[in-house]
C-alpha positions in Angstrom: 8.7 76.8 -20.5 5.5 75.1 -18.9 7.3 75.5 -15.6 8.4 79.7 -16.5 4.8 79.8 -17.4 3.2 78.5 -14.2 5.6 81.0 -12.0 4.1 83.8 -13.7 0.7 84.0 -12.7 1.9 84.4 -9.1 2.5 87.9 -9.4 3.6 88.2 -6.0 6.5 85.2 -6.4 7.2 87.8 -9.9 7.6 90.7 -8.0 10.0 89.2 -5.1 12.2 87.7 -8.1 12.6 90.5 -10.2 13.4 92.5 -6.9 16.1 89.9 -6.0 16.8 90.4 -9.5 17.3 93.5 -9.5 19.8 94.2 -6.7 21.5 91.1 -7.5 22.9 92.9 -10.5 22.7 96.3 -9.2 25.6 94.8 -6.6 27.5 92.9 -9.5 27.8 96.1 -11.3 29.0 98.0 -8.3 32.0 99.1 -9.8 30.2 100.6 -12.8 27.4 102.3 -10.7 27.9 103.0 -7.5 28.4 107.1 -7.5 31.5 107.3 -5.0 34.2 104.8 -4.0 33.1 102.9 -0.7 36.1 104.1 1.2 35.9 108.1 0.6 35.4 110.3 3.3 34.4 113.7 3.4 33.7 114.7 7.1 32.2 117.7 6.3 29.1 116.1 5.3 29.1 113.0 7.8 25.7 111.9 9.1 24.1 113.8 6.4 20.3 112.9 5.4 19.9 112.1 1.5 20.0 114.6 -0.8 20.8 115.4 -4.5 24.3 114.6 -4.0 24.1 111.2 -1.5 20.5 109.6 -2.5 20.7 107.8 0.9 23.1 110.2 3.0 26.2 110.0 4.1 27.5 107.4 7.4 29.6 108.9 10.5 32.8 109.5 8.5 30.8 110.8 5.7 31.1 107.9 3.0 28.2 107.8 0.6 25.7 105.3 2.1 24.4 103.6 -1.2 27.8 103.2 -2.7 29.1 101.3 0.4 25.1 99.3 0.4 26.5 98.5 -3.5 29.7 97.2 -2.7 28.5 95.8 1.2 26.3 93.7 -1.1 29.1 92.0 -2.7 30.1 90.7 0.5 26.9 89.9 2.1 25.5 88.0 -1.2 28.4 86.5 -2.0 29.1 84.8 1.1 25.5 84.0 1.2 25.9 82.3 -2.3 28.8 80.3 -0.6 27.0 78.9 2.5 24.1 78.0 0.7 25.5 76.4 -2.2 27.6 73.7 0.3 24.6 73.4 2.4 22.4 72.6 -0.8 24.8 70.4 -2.2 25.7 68.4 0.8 22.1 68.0 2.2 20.3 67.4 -1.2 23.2 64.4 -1.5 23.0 62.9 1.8 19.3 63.0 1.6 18.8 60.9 -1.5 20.8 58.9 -0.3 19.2 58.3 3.4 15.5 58.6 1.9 16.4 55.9 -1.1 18.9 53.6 0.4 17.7 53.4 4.1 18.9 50.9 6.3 22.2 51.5 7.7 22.7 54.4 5.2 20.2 56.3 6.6 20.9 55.3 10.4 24.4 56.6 9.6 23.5 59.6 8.1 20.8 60.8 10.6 23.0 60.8 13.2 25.7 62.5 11.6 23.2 65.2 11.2 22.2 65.1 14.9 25.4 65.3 15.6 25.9 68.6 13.3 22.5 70.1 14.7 24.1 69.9 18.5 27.2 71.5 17.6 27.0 75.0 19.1 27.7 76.7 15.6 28.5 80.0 16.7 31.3 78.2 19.0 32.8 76.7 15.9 32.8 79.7 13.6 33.9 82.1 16.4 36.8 79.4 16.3 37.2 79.0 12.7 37.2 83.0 12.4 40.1 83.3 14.6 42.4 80.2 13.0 41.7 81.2 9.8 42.6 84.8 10.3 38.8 86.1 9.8 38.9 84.3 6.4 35.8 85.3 4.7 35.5 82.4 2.5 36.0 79.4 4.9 33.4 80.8 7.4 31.3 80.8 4.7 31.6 77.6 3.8 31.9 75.9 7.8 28.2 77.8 7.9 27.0 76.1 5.0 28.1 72.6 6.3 26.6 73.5 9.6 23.4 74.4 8.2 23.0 71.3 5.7 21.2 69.2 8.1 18.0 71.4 7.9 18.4 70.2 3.6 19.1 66.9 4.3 16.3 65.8 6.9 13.4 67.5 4.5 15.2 65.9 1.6 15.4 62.7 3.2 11.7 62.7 4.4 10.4 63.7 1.1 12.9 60.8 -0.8 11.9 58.3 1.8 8.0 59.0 1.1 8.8 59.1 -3.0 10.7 55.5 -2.6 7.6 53.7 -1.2 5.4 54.7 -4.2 4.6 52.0 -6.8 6.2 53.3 -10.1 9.4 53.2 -8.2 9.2 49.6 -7.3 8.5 48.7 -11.1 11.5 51.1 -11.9 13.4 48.7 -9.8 11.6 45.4 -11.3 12.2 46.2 -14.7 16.3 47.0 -14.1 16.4 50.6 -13.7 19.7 51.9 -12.2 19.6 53.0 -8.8 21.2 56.0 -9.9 18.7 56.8 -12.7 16.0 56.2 -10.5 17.0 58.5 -8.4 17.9 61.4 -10.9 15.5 60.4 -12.8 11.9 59.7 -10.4 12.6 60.6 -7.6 14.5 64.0 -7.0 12.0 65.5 -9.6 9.1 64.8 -7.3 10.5 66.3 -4.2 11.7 69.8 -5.9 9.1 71.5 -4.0 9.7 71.1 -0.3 13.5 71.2 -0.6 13.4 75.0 -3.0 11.3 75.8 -0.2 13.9 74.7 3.2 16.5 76.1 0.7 14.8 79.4 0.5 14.3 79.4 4.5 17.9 78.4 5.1 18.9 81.4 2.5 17.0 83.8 4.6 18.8 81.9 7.9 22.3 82.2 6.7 21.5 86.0 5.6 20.7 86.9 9.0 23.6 84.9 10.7 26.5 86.1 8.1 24.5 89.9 9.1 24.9 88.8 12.8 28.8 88.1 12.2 29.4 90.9 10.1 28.2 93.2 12.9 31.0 92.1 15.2 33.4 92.8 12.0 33.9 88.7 11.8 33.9 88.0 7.9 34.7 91.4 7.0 37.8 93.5 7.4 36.9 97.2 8.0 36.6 99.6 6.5 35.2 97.3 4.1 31.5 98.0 3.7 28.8 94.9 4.4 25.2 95.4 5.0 26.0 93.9 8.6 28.5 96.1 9.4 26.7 99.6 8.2 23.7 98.2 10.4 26.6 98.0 13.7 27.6 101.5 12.2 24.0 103.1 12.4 23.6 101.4 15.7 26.1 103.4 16.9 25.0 106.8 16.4 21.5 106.2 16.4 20.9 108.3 19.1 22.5 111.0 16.6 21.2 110.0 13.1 18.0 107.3 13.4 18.2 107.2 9.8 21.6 105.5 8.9 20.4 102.5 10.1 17.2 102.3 7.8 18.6 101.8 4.2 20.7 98.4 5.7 18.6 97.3 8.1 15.4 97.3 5.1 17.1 95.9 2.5 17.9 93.4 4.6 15.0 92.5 5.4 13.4 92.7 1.8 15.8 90.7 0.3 14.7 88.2 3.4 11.1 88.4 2.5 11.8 88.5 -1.5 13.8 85.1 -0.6 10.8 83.5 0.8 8.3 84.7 -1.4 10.7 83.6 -4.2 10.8 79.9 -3.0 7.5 79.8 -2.5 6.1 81.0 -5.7 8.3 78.3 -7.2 7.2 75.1 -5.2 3.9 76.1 -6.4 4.7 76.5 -10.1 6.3 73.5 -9.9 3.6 71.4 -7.8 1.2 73.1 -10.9 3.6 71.9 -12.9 3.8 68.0 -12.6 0.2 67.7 -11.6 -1.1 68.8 -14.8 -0.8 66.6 -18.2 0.9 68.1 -21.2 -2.1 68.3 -22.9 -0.7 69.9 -26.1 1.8 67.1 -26.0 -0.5 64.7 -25.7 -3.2 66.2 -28.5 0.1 65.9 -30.9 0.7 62.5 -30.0 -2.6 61.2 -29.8 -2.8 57.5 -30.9 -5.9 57.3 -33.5 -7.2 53.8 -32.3 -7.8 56.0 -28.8 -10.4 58.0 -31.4 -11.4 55.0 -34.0 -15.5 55.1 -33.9 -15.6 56.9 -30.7 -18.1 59.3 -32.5 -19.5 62.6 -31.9 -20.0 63.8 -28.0 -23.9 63.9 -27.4 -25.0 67.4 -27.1 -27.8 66.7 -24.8 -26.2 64.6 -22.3 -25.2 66.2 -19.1 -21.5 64.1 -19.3 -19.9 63.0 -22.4 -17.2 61.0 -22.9 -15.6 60.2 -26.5 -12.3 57.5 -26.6 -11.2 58.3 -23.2 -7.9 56.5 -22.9 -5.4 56.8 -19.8 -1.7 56.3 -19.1 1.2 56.6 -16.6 4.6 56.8 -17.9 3.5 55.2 -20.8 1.6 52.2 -19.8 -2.2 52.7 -21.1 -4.8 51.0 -18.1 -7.8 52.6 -19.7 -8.8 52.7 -23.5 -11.2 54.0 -25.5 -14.0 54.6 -23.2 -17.3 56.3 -24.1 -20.3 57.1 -22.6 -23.3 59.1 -22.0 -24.9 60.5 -18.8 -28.2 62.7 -19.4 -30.2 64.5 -16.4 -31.8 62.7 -14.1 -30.7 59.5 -15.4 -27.7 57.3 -13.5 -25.0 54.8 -15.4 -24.0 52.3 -13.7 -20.3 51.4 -14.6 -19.5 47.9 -13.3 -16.5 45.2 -13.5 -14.1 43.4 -11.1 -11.2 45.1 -9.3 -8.6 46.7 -11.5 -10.6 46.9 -14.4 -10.2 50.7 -14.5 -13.8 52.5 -13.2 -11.9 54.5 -10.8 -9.4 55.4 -12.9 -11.8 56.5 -15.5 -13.8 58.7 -12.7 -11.0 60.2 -11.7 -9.7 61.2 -15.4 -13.4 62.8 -16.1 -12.6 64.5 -13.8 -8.6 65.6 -14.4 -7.4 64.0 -10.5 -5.3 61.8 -11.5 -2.0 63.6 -10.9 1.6 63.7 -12.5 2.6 60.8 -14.6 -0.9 61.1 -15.9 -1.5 61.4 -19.7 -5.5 61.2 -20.7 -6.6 61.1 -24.6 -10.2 61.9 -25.6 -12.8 63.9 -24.8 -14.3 64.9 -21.3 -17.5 67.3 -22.5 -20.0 69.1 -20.0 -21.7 72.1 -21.3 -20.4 71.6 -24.6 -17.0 72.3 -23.0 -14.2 69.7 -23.8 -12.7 69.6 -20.1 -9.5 67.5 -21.5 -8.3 70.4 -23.1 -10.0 73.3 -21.7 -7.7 76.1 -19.6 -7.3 74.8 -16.2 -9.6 77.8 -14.9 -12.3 75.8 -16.6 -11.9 72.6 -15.9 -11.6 74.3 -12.0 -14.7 75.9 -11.9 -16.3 72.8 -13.3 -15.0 70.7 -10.5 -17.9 70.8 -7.3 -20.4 73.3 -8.8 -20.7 71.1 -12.2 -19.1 67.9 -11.6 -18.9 66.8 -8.1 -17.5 63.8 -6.6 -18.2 60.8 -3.5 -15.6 58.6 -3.1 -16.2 55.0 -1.0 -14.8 56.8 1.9 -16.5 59.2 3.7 -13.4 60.0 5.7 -11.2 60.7 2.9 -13.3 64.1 1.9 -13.5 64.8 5.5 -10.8 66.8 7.2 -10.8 65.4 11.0 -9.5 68.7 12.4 -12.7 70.6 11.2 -16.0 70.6 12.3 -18.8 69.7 9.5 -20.1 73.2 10.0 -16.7 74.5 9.3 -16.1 72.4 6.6 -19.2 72.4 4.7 -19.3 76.1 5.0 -16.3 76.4 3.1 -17.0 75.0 0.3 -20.6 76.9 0.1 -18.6 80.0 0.7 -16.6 79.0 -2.5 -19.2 78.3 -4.5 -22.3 81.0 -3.7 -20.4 82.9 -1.8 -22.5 83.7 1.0 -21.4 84.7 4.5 -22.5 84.8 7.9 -25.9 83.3 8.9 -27.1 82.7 5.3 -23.9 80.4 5.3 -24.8 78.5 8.5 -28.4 78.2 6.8 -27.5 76.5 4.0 -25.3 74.2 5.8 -28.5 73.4 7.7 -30.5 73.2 5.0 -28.3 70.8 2.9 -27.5 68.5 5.8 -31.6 68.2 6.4 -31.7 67.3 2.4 -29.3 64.4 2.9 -31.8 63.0 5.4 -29.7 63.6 8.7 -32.3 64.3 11.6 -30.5 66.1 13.7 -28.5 69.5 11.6 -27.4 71.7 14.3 -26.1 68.8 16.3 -24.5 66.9 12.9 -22.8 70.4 12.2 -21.7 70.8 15.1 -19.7 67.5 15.7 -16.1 66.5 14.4 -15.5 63.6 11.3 -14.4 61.2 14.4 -18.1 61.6 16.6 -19.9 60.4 13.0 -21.2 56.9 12.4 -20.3 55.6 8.4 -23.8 56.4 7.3 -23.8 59.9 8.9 -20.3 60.9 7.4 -21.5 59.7 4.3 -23.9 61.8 4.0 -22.4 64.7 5.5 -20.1 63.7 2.3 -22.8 63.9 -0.1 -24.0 67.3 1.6 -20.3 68.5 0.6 -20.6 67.1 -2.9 -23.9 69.1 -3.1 -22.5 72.4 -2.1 -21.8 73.5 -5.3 -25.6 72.4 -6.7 -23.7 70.2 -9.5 -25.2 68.6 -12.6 -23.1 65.5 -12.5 -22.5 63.9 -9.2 -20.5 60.9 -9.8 -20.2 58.2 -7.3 -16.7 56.0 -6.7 -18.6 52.9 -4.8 -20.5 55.4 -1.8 -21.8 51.8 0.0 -19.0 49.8 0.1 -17.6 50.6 3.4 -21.6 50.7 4.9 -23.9 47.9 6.5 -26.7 46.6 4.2 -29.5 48.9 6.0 -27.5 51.6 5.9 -26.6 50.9 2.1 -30.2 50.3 1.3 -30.7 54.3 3.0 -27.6 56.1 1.2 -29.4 54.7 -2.4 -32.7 56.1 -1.3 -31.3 59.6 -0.8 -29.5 59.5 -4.4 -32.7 58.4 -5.6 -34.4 60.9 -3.9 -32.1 63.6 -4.5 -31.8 62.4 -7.9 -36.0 63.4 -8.3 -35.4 66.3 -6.4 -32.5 68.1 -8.1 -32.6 66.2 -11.7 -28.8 65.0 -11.4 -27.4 62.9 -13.8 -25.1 60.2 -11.7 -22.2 57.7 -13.0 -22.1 55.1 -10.5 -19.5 52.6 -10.0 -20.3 49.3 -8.0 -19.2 45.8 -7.8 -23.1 45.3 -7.0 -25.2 44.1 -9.5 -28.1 44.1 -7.1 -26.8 48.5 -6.7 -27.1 48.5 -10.6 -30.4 46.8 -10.9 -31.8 49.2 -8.1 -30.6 52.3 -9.3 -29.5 52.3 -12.8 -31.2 52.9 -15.9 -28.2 52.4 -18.1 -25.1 49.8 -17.5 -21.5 49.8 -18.9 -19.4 46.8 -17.7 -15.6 47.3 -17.8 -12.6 44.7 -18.4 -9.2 45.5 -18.4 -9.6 48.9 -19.1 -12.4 48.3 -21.9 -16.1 48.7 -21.7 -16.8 45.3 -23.0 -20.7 46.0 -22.9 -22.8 49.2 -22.7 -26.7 49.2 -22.6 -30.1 49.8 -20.4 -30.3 48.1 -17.1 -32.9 45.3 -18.5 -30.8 44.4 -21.1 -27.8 43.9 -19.5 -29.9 41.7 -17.1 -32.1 40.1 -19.8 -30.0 39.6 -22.4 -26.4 39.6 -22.0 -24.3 39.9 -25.1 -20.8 39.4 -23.2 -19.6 36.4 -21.8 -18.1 38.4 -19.1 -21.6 40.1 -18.2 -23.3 36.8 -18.1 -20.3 35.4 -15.8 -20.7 38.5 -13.5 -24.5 37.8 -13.3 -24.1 34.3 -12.8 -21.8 34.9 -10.1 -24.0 37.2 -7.7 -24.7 35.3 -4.6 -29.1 36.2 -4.9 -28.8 34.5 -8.0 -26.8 31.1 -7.2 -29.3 27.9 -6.1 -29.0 27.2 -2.0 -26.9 24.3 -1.4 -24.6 24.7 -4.6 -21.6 26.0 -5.1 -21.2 29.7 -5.9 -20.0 30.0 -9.8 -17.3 31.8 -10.1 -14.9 33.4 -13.4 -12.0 31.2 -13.5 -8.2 33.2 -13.8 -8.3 36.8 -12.9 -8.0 40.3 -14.5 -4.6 40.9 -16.4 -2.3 43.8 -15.8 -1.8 46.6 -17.7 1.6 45.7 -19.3 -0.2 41.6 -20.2 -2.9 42.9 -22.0 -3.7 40.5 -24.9 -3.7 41.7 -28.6 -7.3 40.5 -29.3 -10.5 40.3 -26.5 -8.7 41.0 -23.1 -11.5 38.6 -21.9 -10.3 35.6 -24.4 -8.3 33.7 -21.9 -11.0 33.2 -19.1 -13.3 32.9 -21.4 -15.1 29.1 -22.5 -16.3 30.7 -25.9 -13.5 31.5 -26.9 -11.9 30.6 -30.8 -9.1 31.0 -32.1 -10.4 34.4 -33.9 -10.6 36.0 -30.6 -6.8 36.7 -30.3 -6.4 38.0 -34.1 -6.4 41.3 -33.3 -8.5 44.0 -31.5 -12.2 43.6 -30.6 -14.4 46.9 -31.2 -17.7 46.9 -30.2 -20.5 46.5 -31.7 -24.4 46.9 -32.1 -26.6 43.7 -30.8 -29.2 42.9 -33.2 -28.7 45.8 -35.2 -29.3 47.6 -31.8 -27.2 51.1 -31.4 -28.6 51.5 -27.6 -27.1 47.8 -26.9 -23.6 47.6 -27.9 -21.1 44.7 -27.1 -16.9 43.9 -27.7 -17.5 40.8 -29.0 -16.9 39.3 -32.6 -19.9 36.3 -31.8 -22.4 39.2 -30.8 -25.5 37.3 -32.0 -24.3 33.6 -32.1 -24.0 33.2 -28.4 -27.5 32.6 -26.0 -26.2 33.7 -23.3 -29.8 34.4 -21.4 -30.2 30.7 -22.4 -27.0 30.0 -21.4 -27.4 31.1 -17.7 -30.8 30.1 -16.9 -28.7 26.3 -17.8 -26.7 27.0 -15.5 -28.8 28.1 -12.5 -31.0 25.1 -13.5 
């Protein structure tokens, strides 16, 4: 239904279906419609022009033009039907197969299809025609097994691209079928590119089987086919232009509906998978994803209530909450894997099919998680904007920055010309390049890191967003160069009043830059507070191992501490603290069950997911061990 749903608001896809529709059963019923019998003659009215009588004239023997275009269709479409249906069967097969086995599979199968694609076709149904007595039905399907290599290589390269993907290796880990895998992962994620070759290949085999029909081969005259009442217009075009109009265009309509058809549908489709059943999953929401996840701040600029995240089932982020106001930046910190980016890219809704997020996303008092996806995409760029650690990744290297900056500031103010170009100007002077007109003239390639990542943050501006947040924008950069890209957030930052969500492995980029902190373990925020009391009075024993382990921190000539063990997975997440087994606090208590968090020192602003919040001196604890 989601899928029937999604087709629909492409109302030019609608329109070429319901056409295809349309004469599809107008040349099924044929026998119940059509005004005259396809074979009648009356040669007192031949090469007539339409009338009352013949709605789209009469031919050179006088038969009724759209009976024969009604019963010409059975022939045409049906043979079409034919081809395409061996072609589709045979390439969609031996494409799994090549893409998902490989190896010698695939080296056999490719060249089987070389093979095929070197055949002179024509040669081979010219010779199939004349053993088979001009047998309709097997040229049909001879063209179908000709054309299935054009399936099977986009099948193939789509299933070969699906197979290296992750949740297909733990498919295969955890004792999936290869069978199921297939039927089951992989052929639903490749639906798109093979409608649209099959679409392509329809429109092929229409014009060929029209091709052979005109040189009577597939069709026995004076049985009508739209091929054959084109080679009869040809004929006495010099006498009647218009008896070749009514085959010839629909024809080439049914063509054109064919394509627009297929590609209505890859895009329903795409639609489809990439966004979350969100009704699905407000049924089905766990309440532990809600428990004491409280009411969304109405003054904050981003609010996020028991954010929890999953693909196929396995949850890597859980409960998160937090608050962003204007002007103000939250750091969110924690090893690799501990889900920050994850929960960025949730905020906001990137995260693609498999996907299912629980909770609350609200900016301007809009719950983005389950708002219509024209809300959530106007919000994306002109209220939430994004800067990932790669400056190359939102840079498209066969654009200019002019080019590509003014698109997006077309899209969002929609201005044109050389107020455009101005703003492009203006905006890369704001991020602190020297040098506009030169900057916006040059590719991604001819820019240093620190000048494409500002030419980044000029895109991420374009829209003049509220909430900018920030997936680790240094990490790639030298130190002097980091030291310059946290300037200009800070500056822009005084200039624009943004509220920013940064996420860092850096304590020394939290310290500099944020006034609140929320540290992340295994998909939890395990602490949330202002920047000096994270640094000043730690209330997790993860926190005070991350401090301890910053190098500015550690005393020359010792070794660097360090967290023993590393982060678990997803699918080993402990019932109780996901910290408890690194952890040398730890009691027996900790694994009971799960760990909420709670106020320190009866503090609401400083709250930690610890059940000894308040017995622990962990300040104390790590000035011991720097001592």
């Amino acid at each position: 239904m989601r899928l029937a749903r999604e087709y629909l608001r492409r109302p030019l896809g609608v329109i070429a279906a319901a056409f295809l529709v349309l004469v599809a059963l107008a040349v099924i019923a044929a026998p119940l419609i059509a005004p005259y019998d396809q074979l009648r003659m009356d040669l007192g009215h031949s090469l007539a022009l339409p009338s009352a009588k013949h709605w789209l004239g009469t031919d050179r023997l006088g038969r009724d033009v759209l009976s024969r275009l009604l019963w010409g269709g059975r022939v045409s479409l049906g043979g079409l039907a034919e081809a395409l249906s061996v072609a589709f069967a045979i390439g969609v097969v031996a494409g799994l197969i090549a893409g998902y086995v490989g190896r010698g599979v695939d080296n056999a199968i490719s060249r089987t299809t070389e093979v095929l694609m070197a055949t002179p076709g024509i040669v081979v149904l010219l010779m199939v025609y004349g053993i088979s007595n001009n047998n309709a039905h097997l040229g049909m399907i001879t063209l179908g097994v000709l054309c299935s290599p054009s399936i099977t290589r986009v099948t193939r390269a789509a299933a070969r691209a699906v197979s290296q993907e992750v949740y297909i290796s733990s498919a295969e880990v955890l004792g999936m079928g290869r069978l199921r895998i297939v039927f089951d992962h992989v052929l639903p994620n490749i639906w798109g590119p093979i409608i649209v070759s099959t679409a392509v290949l329809g429109a092929v085999i229409l014009g060929i089987q029209g091709g052979l029909n005109y040189i009577n081969l597939g069709v026995n005259p004076p049985a009508a086919s739209w091929g054959g009442m084109v080679s009869d217009g040809q004929r006495v075009l010099a006498q009647q232009p218009w008896l070749i109009v009514p085959s010839g265009l629909l024809l080439t309509l049914v063509i054109m509906a064919l394509m627009l058809t297929a590609d209505g549908l890859r895009d329903a489709t795409a639609s489809n998978r990439s966004r979350p059943a969100r009704a699905q999953a407000a049924a089905a929401r766990k309440p532990s994803a809600q428990a004491g996840a409280g009411q969304a701040d109405a003054s904050a600029a981003l609010s996020v209530r028991g954010l929890s995240v999953s693909f196929s089932g396995l949850e890597v982020v859980r409960n998160v909450s937090f608050d962003v106001r204007d002007g103000r930046t939250l750091g969110i910190v924690g090893e690799s894997g501990c889900g920050k980016s994850v929960t960025a890219s949730a905020a906001l809704d990137q995260l693609g099919p498999g996907s299912r997020i629980d909770g609350e996303v609200v900016f301007g008092g809009v719950d983005l998680n389950h708002a219509p996806r024209r809300v959530r995409a106007r919000t994306r760029g002109a209220g939430i904007a994004y800067v990932s650690q790669d400056p190359m990744v939102a840079l498209d290297p066969c654009f200019t920055v002019e080019s590509q900056l003014g698109e997006l500031i077309g899209r969002h103010e929609r201005l044109r010309g050389s107020r455009r170009r101005a703003r492009a100007l203006e905006l890369l002077r704001q991020v602190g390049l020297p040098n506009p007109a030169d900057t916006a003239a040059r590719y991604p390639h001819q820019l240093s890191g620190g000048m494409a990542q500002r030419v980044s943050i000029a895109c991420a501006l374009a829209g003049r967003p509220r909430v900018l947040i920030a997936d680790e924008p240094t990490t790639a950069l030298d130190v002097t160069i980091q030291g310059e890209i946290l300037d200009l957030l800070r500056t822009l930052q005084g200039e624009t009043g943004l509220a920013i969500v940064l996420i860092t492995h850096d304590l020394g980029v939290v310290a500099d830059l944020c006034d609140r902190v929320a540290v992340m373990y295994a998909g939890e925020i395990v602490e949330i507070a202002d920047v000096e009391s994270i640094f000043d009075r730690p209330a997790h024993p993860y926190t005070r191992g991350l401090i301890d382990s910053n190098p500015i921190a550690s005393k020359r000539g010792s070794p660097l501490p360090s967290i023993p063990g590393a982060v678990p997975s997803p699918a080993n997440w402990p019932i109780g603290c996901h910290f408890g087994e690194r952890c040398r606090f730890r009691t027996p208590q900790c694994s009971a069950g799960p760990v909420p968090l709670a106020p320190v020192a009866d503090a609401s602003p400083h709250q930690a997911r610890c059940i000894r919040v308040g017995e622990l001196d962990l300040a104390s604890a790590g000035q011991e061990r720097r001592s």
